[in-house]
Residue frames as qw, qx, qy, qz and C-alpha x, y, z in Angstrom:
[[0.228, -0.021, -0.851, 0.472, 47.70, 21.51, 186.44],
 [0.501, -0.588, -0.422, -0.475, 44.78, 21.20, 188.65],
 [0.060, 0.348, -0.501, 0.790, 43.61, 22.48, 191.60],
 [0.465, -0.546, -0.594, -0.364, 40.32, 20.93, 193.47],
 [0.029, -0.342, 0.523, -0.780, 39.68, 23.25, 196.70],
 [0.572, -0.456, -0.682, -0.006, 37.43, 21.45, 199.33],
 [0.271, -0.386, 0.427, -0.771, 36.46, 23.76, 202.78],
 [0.660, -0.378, -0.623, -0.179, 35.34, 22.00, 205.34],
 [0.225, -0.421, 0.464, -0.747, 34.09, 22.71, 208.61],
 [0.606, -0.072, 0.503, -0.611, 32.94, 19.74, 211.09],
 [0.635, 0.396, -0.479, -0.460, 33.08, 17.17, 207.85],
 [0.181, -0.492, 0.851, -0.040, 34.54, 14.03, 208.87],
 [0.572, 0.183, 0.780, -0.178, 31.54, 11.63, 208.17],
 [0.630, 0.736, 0.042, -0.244, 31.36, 13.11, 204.49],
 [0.308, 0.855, -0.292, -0.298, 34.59, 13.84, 203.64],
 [0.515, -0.248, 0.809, 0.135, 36.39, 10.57, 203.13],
 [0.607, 0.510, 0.610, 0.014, 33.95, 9.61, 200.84],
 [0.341, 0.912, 0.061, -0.221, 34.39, 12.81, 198.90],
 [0.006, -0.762, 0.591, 0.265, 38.31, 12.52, 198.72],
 [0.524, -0.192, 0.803, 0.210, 38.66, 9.12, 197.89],
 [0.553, 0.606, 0.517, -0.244, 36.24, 9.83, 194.71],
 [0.105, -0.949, 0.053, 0.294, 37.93, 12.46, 194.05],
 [0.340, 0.684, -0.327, -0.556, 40.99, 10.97, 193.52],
 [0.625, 0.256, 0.735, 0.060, 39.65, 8.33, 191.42],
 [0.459, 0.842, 0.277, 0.064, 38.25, 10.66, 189.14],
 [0.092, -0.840, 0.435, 0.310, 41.38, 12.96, 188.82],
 [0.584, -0.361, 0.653, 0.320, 43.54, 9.67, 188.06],
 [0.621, 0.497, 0.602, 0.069, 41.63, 9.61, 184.71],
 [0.052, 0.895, -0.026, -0.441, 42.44, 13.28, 184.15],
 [0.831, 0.255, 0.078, 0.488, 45.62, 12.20, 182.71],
 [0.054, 0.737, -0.227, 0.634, 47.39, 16.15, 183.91],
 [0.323, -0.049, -0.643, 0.692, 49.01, 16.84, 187.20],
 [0.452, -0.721, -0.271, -0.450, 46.05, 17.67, 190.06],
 [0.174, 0.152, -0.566, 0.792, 46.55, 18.55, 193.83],
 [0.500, -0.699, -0.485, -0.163, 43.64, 18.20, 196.43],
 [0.125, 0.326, -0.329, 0.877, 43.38, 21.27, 199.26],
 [0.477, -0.560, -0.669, -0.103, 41.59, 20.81, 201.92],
 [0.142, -0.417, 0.280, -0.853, 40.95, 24.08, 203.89],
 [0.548, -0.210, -0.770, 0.250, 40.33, 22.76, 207.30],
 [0.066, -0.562, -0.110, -0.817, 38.18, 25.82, 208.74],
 [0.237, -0.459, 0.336, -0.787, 38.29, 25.37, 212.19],
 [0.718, -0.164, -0.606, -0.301, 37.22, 21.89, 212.76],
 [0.353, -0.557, 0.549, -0.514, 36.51, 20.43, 216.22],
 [0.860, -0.172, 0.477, -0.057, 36.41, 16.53, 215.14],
 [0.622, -0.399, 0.554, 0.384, 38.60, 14.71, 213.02],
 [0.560, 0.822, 0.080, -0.066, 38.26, 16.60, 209.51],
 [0.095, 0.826, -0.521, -0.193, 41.72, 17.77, 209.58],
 [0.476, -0.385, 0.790, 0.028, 43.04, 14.15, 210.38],
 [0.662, 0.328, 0.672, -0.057, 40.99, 12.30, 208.07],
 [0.419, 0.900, -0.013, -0.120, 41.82, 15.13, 205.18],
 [0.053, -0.716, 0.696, 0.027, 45.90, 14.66, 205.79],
 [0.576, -0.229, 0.785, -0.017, 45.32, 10.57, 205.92],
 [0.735, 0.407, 0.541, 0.024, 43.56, 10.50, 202.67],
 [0.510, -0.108, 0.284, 0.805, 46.78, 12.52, 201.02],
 [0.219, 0.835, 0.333, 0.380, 45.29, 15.79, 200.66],
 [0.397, 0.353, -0.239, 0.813, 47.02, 18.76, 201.01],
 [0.318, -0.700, -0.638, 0.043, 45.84, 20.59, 204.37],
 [0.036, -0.470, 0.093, -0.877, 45.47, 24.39, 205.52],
 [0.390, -0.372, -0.769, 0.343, 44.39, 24.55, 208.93],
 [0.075, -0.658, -0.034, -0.748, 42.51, 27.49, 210.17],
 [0.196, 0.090, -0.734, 0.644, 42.47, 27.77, 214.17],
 [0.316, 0.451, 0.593, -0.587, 38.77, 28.95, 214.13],
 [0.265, 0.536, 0.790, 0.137, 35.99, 29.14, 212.07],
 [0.087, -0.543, -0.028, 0.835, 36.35, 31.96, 209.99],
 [0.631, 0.460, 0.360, -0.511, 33.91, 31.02, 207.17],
 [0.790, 0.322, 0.519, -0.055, 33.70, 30.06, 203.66],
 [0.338, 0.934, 0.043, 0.108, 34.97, 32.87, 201.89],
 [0.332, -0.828, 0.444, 0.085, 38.26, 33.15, 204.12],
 [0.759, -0.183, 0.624, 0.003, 38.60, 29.26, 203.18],
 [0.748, 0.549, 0.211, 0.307, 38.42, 29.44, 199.76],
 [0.028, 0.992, -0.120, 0.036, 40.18, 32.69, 199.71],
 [0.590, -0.647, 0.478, -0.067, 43.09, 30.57, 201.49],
 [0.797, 0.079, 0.581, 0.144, 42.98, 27.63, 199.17],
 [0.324, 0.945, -0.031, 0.027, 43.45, 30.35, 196.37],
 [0.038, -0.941, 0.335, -0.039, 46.13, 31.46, 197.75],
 [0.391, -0.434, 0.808, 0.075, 48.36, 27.97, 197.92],
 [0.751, 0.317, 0.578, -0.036, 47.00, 26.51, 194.90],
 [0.269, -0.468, 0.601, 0.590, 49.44, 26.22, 192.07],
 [0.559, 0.409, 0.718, 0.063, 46.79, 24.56, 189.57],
 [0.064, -0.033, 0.287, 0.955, 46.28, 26.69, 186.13],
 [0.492, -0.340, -0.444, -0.668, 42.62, 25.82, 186.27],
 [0.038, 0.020, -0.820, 0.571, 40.83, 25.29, 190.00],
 [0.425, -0.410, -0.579, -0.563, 37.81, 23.62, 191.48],
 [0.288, -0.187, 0.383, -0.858, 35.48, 24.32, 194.18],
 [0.607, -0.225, -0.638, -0.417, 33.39, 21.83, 195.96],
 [0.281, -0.675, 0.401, -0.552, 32.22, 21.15, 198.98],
 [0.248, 0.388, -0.885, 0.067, 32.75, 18.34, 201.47],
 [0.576, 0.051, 0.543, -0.609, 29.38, 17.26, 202.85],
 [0.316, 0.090, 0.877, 0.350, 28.99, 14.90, 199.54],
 [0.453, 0.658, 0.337, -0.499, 26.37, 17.12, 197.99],
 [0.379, 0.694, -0.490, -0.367, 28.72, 17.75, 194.73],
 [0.936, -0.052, 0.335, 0.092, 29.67, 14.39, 192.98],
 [0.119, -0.757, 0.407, 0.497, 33.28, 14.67, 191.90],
 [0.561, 0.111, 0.697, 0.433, 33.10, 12.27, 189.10],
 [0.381, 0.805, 0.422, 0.171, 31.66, 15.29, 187.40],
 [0.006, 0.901, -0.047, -0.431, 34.43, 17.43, 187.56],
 [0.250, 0.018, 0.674, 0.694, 35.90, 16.90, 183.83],
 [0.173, 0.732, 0.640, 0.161, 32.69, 18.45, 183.08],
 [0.245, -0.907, -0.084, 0.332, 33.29, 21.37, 184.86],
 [0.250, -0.682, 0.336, 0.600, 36.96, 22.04, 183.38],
 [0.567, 0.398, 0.583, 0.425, 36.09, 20.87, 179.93],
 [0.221, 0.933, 0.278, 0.062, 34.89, 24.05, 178.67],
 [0.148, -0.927, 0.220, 0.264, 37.92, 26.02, 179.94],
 [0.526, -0.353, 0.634, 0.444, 40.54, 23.53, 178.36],
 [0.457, 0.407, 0.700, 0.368, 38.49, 23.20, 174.91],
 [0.417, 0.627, 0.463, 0.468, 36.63, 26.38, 174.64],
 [0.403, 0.150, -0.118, 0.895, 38.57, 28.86, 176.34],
 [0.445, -0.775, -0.256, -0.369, 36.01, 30.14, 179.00],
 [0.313, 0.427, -0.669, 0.522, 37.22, 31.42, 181.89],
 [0.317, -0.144, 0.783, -0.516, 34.36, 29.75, 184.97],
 [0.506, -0.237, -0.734, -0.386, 32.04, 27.14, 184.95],
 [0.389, -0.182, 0.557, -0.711, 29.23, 27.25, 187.21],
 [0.056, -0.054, -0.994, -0.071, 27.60, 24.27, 188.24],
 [0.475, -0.239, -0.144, -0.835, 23.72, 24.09, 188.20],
 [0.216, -0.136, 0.910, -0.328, 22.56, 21.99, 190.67],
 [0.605, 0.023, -0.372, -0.703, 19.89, 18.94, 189.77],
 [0.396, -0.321, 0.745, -0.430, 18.54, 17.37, 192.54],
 [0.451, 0.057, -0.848, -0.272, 17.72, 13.95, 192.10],
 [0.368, -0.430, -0.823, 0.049, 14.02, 12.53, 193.76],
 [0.306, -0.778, -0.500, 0.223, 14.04, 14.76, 196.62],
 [0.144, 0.942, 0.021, 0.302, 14.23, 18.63, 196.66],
 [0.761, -0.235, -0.315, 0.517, 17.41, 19.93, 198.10],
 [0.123, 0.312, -0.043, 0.941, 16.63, 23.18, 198.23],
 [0.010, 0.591, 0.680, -0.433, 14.08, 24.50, 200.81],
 [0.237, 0.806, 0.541, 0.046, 11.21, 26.66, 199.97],
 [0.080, 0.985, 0.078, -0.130, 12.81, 29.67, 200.96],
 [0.642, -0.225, 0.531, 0.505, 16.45, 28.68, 199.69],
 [0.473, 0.438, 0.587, 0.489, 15.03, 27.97, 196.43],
 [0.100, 0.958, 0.268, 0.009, 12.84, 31.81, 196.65],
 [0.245, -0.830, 0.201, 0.460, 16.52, 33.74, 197.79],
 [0.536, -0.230, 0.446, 0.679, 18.53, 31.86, 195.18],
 [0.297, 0.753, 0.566, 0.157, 15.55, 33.09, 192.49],
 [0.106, -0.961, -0.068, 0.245, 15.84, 36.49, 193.83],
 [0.391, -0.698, 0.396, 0.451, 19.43, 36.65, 193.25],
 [0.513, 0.304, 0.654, 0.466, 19.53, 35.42, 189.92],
 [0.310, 0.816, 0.375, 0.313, 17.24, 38.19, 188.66],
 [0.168, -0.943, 0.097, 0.272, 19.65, 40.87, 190.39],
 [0.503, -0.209, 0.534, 0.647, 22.52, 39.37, 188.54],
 [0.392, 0.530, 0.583, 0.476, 20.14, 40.04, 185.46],
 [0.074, -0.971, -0.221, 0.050, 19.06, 43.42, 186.50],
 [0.290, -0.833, 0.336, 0.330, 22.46, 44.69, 187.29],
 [0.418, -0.449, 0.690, 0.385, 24.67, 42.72, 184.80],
 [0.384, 0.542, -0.352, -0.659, 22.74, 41.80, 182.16],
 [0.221, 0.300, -0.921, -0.115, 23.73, 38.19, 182.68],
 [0.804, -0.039, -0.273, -0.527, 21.64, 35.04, 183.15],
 [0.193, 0.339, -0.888, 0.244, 22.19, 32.48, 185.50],
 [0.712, -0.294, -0.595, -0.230, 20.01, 29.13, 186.52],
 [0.826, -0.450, -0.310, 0.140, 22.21, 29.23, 189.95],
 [0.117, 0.847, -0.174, 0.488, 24.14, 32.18, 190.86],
 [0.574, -0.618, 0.380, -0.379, 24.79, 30.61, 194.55],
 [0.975, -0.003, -0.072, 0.210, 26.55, 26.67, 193.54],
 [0.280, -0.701, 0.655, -0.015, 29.73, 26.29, 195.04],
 [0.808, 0.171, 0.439, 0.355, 30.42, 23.66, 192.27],
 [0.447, 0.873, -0.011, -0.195, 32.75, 25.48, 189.85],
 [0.769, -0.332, 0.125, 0.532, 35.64, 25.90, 188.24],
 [0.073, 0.991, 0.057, -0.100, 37.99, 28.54, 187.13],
 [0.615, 0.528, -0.154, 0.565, 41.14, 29.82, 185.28],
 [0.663, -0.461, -0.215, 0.549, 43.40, 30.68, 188.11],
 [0.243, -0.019, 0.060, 0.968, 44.84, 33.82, 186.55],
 [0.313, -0.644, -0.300, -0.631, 41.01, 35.14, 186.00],
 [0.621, -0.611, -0.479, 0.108, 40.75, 34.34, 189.79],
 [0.561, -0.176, -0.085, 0.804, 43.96, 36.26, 190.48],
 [0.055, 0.154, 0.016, 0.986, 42.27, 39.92, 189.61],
 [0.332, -0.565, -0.644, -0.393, 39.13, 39.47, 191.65],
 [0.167, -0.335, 0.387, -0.843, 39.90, 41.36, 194.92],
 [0.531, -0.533, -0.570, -0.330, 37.89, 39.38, 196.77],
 [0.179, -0.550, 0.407, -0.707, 36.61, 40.43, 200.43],
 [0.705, -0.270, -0.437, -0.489, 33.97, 38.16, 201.26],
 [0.238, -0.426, 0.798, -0.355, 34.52, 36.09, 204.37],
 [0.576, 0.131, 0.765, -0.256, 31.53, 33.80, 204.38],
 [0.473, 0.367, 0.775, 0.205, 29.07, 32.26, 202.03],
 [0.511, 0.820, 0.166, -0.200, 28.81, 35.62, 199.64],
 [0.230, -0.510, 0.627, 0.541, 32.08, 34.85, 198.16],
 [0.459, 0.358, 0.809, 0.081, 30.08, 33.01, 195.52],
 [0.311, 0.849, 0.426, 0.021, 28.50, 35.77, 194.43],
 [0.047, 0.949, -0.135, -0.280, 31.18, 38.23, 194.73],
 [0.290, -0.053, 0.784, 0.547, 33.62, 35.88, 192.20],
 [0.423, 0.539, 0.706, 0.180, 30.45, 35.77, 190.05],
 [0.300, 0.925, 0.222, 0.073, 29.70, 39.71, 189.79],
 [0.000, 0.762, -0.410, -0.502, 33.61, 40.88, 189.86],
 [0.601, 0.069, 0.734, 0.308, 33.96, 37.80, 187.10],
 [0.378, 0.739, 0.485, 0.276, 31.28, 39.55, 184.66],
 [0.042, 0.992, 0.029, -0.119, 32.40, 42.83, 185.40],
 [0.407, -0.568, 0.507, 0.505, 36.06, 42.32, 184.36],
 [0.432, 0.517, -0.487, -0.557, 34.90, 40.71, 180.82],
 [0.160, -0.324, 0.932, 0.025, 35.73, 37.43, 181.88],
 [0.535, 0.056, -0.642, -0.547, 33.64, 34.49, 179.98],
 [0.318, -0.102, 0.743, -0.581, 31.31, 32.76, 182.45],
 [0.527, -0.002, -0.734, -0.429, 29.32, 29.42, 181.22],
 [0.597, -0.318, 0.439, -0.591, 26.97, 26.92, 182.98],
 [0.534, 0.027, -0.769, -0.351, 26.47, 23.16, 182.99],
 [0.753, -0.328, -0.338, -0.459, 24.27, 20.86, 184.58],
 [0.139, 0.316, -0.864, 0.367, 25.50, 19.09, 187.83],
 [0.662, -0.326, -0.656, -0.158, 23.96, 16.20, 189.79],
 [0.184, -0.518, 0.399, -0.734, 23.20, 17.79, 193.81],
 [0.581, -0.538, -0.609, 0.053, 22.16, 15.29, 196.71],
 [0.443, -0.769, 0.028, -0.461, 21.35, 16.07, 200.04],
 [0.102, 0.557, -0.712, 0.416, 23.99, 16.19, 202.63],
 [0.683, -0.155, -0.714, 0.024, 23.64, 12.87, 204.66],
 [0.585, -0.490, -0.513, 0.394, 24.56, 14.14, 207.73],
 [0.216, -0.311, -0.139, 0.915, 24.37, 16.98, 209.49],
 [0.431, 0.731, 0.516, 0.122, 22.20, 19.81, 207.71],
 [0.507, 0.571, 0.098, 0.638, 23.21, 22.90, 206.35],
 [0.502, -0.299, -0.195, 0.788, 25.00, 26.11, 208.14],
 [0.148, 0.150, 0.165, 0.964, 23.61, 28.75, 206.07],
 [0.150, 0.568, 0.605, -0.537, 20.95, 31.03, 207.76],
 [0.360, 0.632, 0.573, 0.378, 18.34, 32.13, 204.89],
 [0.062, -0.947, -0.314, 0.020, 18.02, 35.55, 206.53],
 [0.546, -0.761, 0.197, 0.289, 21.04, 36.48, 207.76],
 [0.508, -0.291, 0.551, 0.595, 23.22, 34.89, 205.13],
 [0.296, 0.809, 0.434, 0.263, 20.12, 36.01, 202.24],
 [0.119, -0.958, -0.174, 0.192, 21.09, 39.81, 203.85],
 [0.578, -0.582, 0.511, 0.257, 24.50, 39.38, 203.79],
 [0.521, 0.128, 0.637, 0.553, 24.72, 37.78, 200.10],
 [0.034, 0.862, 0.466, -0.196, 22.60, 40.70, 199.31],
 [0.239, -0.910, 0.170, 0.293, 24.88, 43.52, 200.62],
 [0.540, -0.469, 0.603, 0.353, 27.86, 41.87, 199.10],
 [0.548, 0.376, 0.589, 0.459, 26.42, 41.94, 194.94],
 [0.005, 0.995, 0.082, 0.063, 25.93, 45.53, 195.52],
 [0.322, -0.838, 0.334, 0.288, 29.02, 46.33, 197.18],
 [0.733, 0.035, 0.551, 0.397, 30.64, 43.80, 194.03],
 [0.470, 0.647, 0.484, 0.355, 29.32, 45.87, 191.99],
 [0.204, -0.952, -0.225, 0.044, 29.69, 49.40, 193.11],
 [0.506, -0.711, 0.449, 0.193, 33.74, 48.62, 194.05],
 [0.476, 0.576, -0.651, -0.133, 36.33, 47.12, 192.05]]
């Protein structure tokens, strides 16, 4: 079974678009799937528009961040293999059989998406410099190699998820699945993914703040079980 987890916070003019794609692309799957929409405090009609387009919904009462949300959708997702994407239409779900190939065929246990923007950059300058940075600490500390250490395209064998202690609250949950992932043994691959740029709205994540913060949080991955 599948699991496709979707946070969203403030979505409503994306996320239609995203679920109805969605499932399309599932229907092809031919295996039992389940859309989760963690509903992270919204204050316009995400939740509604997530429950009308038959997705399963978690409601959070406030905005308690990215990490809680997934963390949530974890935790009520029955799938044996689960994806992560977000709902602002940057990820394009007709690419997730890409994503879970690898685990059904060659017995990996995550696939991280690499994002490849298409015409226009979708990374600012200093985006693009933090995610850099963080890459080479994965390499420094772990040994491992990674084009994009920070996509929140992935998927993942549910029982590998199930021994990751995770703490995170916000947007370093990414990273802290990635460095308790390598540090358990667990097999961790990449493929290519197509990335636009959120129509509306713009992005939530502060470079400094959340850079400091995603920081603190591959140390402390590392350091801690």
């Amino acid at each position: 079974m599948l699991s496709i987890i979707i946070p969203a916070f403030n979505e409503e003019k994306t996320l239609e678009a995203v679920l109805v794609r969605t499932k399309e692309t599932i229907q092809g799957l031919k295996i039992p799937c389940e859309i989760i929409v963690i509903d992270d405090g919204s204050t316009d009609g995400t939740f509604n528009t997530a429950s009308g387009n038959g997705a399963i919904v978690v409601k959070n009462e406030m905005n308690l961040g990215k990490g809680v949300a997934l963390k949530r959708g974890f935790s009520v997702a029955k799938g044996d293999i689960v994806v992560t994407m977000d709902a602002d239409g940057s990820h394009q779900p007709e690419e997730i059989p890409m994503l879970i190939s690898p685990i059904i065929n060659d017995g990996v246990d995550a696939v991280i998406g690499v994002r490849q923007y298409e015409k226009n950059p979708g990374l600012s300058l200093t985006h693009n410099m933090g995610n850099r940075i963080f890459n080479v600490l994965f390499r420094l500390l772990l040994g491992a190699s990674f084009s994009d250490s920070q996509s929140g395209f992935r998927s993942f064998r549910k029982t590998s998820l199930e021994k990751l202690n995770l703490k995170a609250k916000r947007y370093d949950i990414e990273s802290e699945m990635l460095v308790k992932l390598i540090k358990k043994g667990h097999k961790v691959v990449e493929r290519k993914i197509t990335c636009k740029k959120r129509v509306h709205g713009s992005t939530r994540i502060s470079v400094f703040r959340d850079g400091f913060r995603i920081f603190v949080r591959i140390i402390l991955a590392y350091f801690t079980s």
